[in-house]
C-alpha positions in Angstrom: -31.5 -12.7 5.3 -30.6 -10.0 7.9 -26.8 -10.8 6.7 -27.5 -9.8 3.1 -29.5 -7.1 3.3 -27.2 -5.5 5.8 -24.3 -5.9 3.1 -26.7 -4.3 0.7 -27.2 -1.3 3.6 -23.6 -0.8 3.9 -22.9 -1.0 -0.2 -25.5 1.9 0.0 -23.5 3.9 2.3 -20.6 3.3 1.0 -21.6 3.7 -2.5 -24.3 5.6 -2.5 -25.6 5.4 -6.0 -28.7 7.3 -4.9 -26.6 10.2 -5.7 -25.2 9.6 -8.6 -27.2 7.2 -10.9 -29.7 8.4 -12.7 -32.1 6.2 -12.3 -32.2 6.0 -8.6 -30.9 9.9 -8.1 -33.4 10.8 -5.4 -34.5 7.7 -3.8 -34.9 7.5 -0.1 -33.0 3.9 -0.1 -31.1 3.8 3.2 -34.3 4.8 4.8 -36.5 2.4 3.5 -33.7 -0.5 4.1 -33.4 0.7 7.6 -37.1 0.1 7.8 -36.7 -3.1 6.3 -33.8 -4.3 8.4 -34.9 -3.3 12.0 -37.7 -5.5 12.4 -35.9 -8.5 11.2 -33.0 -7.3 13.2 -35.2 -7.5 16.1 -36.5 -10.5 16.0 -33.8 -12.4 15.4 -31.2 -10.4 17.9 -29.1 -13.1 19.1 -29.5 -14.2 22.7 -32.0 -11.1 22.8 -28.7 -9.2 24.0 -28.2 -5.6 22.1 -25.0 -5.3 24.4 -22.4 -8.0 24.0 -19.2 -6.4 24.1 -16.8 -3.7 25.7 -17.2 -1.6 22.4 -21.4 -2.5 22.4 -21.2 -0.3 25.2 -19.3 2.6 24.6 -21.0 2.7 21.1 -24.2 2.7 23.1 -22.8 5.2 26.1 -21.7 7.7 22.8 -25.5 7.9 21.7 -26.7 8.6 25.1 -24.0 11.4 25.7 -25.1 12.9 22.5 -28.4 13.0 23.8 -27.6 14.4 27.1 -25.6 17.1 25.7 -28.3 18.1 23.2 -31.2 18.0 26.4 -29.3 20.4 28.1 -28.7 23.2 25.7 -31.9 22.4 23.3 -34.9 20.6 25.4 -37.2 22.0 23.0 -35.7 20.6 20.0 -35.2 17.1 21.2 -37.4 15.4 19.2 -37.6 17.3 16.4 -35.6 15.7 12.6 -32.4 17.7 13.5 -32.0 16.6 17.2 -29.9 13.9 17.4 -31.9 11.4 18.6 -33.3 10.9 14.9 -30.2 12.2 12.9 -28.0 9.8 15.2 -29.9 6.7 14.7 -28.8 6.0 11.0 -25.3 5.7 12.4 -26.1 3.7 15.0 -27.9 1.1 13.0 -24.9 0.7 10.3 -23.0 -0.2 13.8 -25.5 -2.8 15.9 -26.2 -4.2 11.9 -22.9 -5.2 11.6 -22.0 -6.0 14.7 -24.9 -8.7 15.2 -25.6 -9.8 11.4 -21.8 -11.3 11.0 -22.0 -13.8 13.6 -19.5 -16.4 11.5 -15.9 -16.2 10.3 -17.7 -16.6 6.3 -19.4 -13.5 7.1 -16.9 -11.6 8.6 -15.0 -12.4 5.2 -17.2 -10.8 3.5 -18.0 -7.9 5.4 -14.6 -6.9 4.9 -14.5 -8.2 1.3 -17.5 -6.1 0.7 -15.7 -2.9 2.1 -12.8 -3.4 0.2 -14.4 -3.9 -3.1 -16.3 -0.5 -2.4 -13.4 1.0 -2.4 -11.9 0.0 -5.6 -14.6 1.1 -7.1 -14.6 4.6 -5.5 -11.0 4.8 -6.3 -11.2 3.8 -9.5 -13.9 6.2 -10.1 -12.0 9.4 -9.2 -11.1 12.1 -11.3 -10.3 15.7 -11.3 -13.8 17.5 -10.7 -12.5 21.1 -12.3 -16.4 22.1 -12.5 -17.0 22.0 -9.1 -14.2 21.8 -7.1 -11.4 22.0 -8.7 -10.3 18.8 -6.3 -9.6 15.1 -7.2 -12.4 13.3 -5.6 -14.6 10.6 -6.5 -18.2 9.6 -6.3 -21.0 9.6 -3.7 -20.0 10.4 -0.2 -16.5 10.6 -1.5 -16.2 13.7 -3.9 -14.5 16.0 -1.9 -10.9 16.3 -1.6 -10.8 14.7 1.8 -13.6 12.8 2.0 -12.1 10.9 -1.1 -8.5 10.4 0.8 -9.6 9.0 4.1 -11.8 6.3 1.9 -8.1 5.3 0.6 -6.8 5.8 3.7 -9.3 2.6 4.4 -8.5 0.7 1.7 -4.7 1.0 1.8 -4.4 -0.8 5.2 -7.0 -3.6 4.0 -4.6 -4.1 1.0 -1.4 -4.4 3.3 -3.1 -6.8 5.4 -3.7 -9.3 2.5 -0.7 -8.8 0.7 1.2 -9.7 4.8 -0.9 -12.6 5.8 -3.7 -13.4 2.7 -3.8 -16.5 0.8 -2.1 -15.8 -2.7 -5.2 -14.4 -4.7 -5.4 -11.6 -1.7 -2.4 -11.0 -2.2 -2.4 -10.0 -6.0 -5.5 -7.8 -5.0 -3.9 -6.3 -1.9 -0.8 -5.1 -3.9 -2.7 -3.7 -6.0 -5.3 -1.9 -4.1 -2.0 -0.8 -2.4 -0.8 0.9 -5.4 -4.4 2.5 -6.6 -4.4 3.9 -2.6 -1.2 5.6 -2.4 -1.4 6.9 -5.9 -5.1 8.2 -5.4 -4.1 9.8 -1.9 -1.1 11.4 -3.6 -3.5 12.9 -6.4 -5.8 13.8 -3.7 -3.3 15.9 -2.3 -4.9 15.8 1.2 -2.2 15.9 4.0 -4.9 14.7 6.4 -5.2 11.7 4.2 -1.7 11.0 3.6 -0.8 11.1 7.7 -4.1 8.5 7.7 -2.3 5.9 5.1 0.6 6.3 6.9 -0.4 5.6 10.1 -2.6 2.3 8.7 0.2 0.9 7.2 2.8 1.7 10.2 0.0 0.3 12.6 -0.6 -2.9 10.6 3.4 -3.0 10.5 3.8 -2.6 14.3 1.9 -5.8 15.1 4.6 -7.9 12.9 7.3 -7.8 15.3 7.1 -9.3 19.0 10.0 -7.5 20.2 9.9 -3.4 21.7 13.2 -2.4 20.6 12.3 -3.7 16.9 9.3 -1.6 17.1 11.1 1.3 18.6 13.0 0.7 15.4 10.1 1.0 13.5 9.1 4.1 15.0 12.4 5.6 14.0 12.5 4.7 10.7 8.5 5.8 10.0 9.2 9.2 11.2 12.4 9.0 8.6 10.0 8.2 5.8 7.7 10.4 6.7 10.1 13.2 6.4 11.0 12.0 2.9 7.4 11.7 2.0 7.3 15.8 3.2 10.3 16.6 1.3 8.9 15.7 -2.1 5.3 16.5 -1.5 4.8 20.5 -2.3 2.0 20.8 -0.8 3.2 18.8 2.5 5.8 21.3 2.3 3.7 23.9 3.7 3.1 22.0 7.1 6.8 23.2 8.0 5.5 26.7 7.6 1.8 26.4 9.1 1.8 30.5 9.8 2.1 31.2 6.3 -0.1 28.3 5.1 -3.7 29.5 4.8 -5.2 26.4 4.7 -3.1 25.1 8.0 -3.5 28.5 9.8 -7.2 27.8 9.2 -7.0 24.7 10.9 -5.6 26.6 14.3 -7.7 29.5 14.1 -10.8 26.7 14.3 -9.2 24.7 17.0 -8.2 27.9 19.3 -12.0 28.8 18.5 -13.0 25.0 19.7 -11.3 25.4 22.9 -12.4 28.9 23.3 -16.0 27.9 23.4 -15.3 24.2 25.4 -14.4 26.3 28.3 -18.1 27.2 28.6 -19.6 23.9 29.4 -16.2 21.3 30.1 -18.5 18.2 31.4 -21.3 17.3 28.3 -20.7 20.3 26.0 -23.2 22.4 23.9 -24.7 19.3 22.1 -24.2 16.8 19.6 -24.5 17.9 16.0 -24.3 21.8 17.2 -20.7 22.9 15.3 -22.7 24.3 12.2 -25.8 25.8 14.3 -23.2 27.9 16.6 -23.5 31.6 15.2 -19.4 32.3 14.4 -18.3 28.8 13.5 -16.9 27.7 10.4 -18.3 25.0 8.6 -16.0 22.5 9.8 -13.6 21.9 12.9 -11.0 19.7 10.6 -10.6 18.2 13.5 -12.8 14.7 15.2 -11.4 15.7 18.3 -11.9 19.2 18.6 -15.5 18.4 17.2 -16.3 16.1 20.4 -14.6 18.4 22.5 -17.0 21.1 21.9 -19.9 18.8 21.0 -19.6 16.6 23.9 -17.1 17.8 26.3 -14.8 16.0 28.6 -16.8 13.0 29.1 -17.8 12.7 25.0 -14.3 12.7 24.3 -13.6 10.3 26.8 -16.3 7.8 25.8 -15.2 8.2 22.1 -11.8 7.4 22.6 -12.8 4.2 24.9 -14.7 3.4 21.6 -11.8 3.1 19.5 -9.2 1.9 22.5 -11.6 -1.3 22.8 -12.0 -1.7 19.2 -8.7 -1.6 18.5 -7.3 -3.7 21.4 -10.1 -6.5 20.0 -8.9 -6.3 16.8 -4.7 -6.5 17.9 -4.7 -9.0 20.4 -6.5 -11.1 17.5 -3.3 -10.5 15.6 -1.0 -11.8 18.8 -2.8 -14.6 19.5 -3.0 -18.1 18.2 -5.7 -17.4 15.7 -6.5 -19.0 12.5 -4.8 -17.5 9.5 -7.8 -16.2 8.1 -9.0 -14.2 11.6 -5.5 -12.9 11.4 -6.2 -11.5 7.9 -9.4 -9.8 9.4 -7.7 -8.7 12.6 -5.1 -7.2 10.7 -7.4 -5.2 8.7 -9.3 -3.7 11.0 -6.9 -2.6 13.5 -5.0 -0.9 10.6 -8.5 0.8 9.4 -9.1 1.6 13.0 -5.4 3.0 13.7 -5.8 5.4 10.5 -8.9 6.9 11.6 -7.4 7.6 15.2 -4.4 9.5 13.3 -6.7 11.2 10.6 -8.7 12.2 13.0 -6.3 15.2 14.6 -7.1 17.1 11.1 -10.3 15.9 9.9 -13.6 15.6 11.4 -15.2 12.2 10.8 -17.1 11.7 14.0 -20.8 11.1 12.7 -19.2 9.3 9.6 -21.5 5.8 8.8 -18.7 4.4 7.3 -16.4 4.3 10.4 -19.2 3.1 12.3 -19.5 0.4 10.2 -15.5 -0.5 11.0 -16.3 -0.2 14.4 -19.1 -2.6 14.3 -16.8 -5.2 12.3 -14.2 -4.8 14.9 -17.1 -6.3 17.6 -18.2 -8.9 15.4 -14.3 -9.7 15.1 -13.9 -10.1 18.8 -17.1 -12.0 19.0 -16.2 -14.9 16.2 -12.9 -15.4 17.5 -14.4 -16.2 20.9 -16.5 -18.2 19.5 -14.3 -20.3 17.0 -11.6 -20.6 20.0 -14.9 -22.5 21.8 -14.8 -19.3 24.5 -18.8 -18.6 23.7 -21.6 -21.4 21.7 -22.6 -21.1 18.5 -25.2 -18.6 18.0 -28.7 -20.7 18.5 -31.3 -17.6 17.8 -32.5 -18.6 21.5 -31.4 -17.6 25.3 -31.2 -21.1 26.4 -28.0 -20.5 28.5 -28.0 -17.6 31.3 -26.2 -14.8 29.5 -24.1 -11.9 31.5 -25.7 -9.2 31.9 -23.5 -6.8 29.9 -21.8 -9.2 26.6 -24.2 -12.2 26.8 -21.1 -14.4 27.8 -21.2 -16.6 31.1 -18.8 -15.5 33.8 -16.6 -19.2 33.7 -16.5 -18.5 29.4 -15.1 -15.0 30.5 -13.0 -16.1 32.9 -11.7 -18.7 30.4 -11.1 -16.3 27.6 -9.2 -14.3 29.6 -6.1 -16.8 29.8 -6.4 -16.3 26.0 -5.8 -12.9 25.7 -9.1 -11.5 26.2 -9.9 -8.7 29.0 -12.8 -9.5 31.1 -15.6 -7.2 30.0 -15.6 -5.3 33.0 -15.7 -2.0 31.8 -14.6 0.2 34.5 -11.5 -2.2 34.8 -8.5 0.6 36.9 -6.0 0.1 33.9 -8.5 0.9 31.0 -10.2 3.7 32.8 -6.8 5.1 33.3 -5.7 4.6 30.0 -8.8 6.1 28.3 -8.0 9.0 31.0 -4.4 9.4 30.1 -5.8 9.3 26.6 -8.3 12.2 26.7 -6.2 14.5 28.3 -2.9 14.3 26.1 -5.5 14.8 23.4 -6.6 17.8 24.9 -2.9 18.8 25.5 -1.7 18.1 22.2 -4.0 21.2 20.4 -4.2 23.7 23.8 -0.3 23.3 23.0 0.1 23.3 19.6 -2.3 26.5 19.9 -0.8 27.9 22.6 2.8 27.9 20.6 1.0 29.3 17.2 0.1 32.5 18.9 
């Protein structure tokens, strides 16, 4: 029960037909589902653990930054419906939903089936909105510009994956969910959502070979493409000459602004959610980076990389290991959805997105099936009738054992990861103070 009516949650955010149907225009679905879903959620939380995973807990350590950073610029408003600790919680759900109601490999299947079929939908519901916009967008959530490109930017990598490793019907659909991504990105027009396909499908690409100078190979011959891509795509074109590019110049002016006003609190930042209720800002940073930055500081940036560092390195070593061909399917998918967020994120902001928490939340659930199909972890029994760790609800010996497999111990202040995350956040930082620095 709590599996299928979290699918029907995350068809709802996906989807959103409260938006756009008549006949349930209005309706407060996603909040009545939520209080549908938690109870049942609650009672039947496996091994009564909330936290069984390296990316359970930075997901978990990203809410309470957000509500540190709000406490200490807006005590007053803590509580109140645009604080974070309510407007936050929808978010949250769609991840600790997802991550604890696909508990089996069937599931997982059809988590990801579900997201993918979402997306043909969306993209085969776009069209040029000349009323409004003037854009070619689609429906719900997705009918903007760039909203509407990074939702191909999901389904494109999902379509690669099964057309590489899928059985032969996923194949047929991958291909062409392939073709419906690239031509709905290109119609789009949104050079944040083209650099996001690209980097999916290079991502899902670079875990083919087993070699490093075939990938270095790789690496050569993406950037090659990716010039050809920007020779024929006018409005790519522009990139070349940012200063005379309005829309580009824009996207500098924000981030010089972001780092302007980061200086002023460098630790926790001015608070989550607070972009749109600084007096100055424009309505959006273009950037998920620069947003956290500002939001969050130093240590919110941090965390939200470690997010996507654990759920990624879940997701790839399930695509190096000796898997089952269908995990490798899943695996593949999700660190190629994953990967295109992380490069879409330098020029669009989807930090509070439900939808990416959603990935996220597969991408635990991915690490956790696999552990359990290999035999590292039991089968799920509703009860704690085995003395759980403390942090992932796995035994020490099963860690121990999993980590001749390819796993990582869950430690999460491991030397190499907290360096790497480190490392991590500050070339991020680097990367815009310099590509500021050298527009001015």
């Amino acid at each position: 029960m709590l599996y299928v009516g979290v699918i029907f949650f995350l068809i709802l955010q996906f989807l959103r037909p409260q938006e756009f149907v008549p006949l349930l225009y209005g309706l407060r679905l996603v909040y009545w589902m939520m209080i549908l879903l938690v109870p049942i959620w609650a009672i039947n939380l496996q091994w009564k653990k909330l936290l069984r995973t390296p990316v359970d807990l930075m997901m978990f350590g990203f809410y309470l930054i957000c509500i540190l950073s709000w406490w200490n610029y807006h005590k007053s408003r803590m509580f109140l419906p645009g604080g974070p600790f309510f407007a936050l919680i929808p978010p949250m759900l769609v991840y600790f939903l997802t991550a604890h109601a696909v508990d089996t490999r069937r599931k997982l299947v059809g988590g990801v089936w579900m997201v993918f079929l979402c997306l043909i939908i969306v993209g085969l519901l776009a069209g040029e909105d000349v009323g409004l916009t003037g854009q070619y967008a689609s429906i719900g959530m997705f009918n903007n510009r760039n909203d509407f490109a990074y939702a191909m930017a999901i389904l494109a990598p999902v379509g690669f994956a099964f057309l590489l490793a899928g059985n032969a019907p996923e194949k047929i659909a991958g291909l062409g969910a392939m073709l419906l991504a690239f031509g709905q990105v290109a119609a789009s027009g949104s050079r944040g959502g083209i650099l996001a396909t690209l980097g999916a499908i290079y991502a899902v690409l670079l875990t083919r070979p087993r070699r490093a100078f075939v990938r270095v190979g790789m690496a050569v011959c993406g950037v090659i493409v990716f010039g050809f891509v920007l020779s024929f795509s006018p409005r790519l074109q522009t990139v070349g000459e940012y200063t005379g590019d309005r829309s580009a110049m824009g996207r500098i002016d924000v981030w010089a602004m972001a780092l302007t006003r980061f200086r002023e609190n460098r630790f926790i930042g001015h608070g989550a959610r607070t972009w749109l209720l600084t007096p100055g800002t424009p309505r959006d940073t273009h950037s998920s980076y620069m947003r956290v930055l500002f939001e969050l500081g130093t240590v919110g940036l941090f965390i939200y990389l470690g997010v996507f560092f654990y759920a990624m390195r879940a997701s790839y070593k399930i695509t190096q290991q000796g898997s089952s061909g269908r995990m490798r399917v899943m695996g593949l998918a999700v660190f190629g959805i994953l990967a295109g967020q992380v490069v879409g994120g330098v020029m669009q902001t989807r930090v509070y997105y439900p939808f990416v928490f959603a990935i996220l939340g597969l991408s635990s659930a991915l690490l956790l099936v696999s552990s359990r199909e290999q035999g590292q972890i039991p089968e799920p029994t509703g009860r704690a009738d085995w003395a759980p760790d403390r942090l992932s609800g796995l035994t020490t010996d099963l860690w121990d054992q999993s980590t001749g497999s390819g796993f990582s111990a869950p430690g999460l202040w491991n030397k190499r990861d907290f360096y790497i995350i480190a490392g991590l956040t500050f070339l991020c930082w680097l990367f815009y103070k310099l590509l500021v620095m050298r527009s001015y």
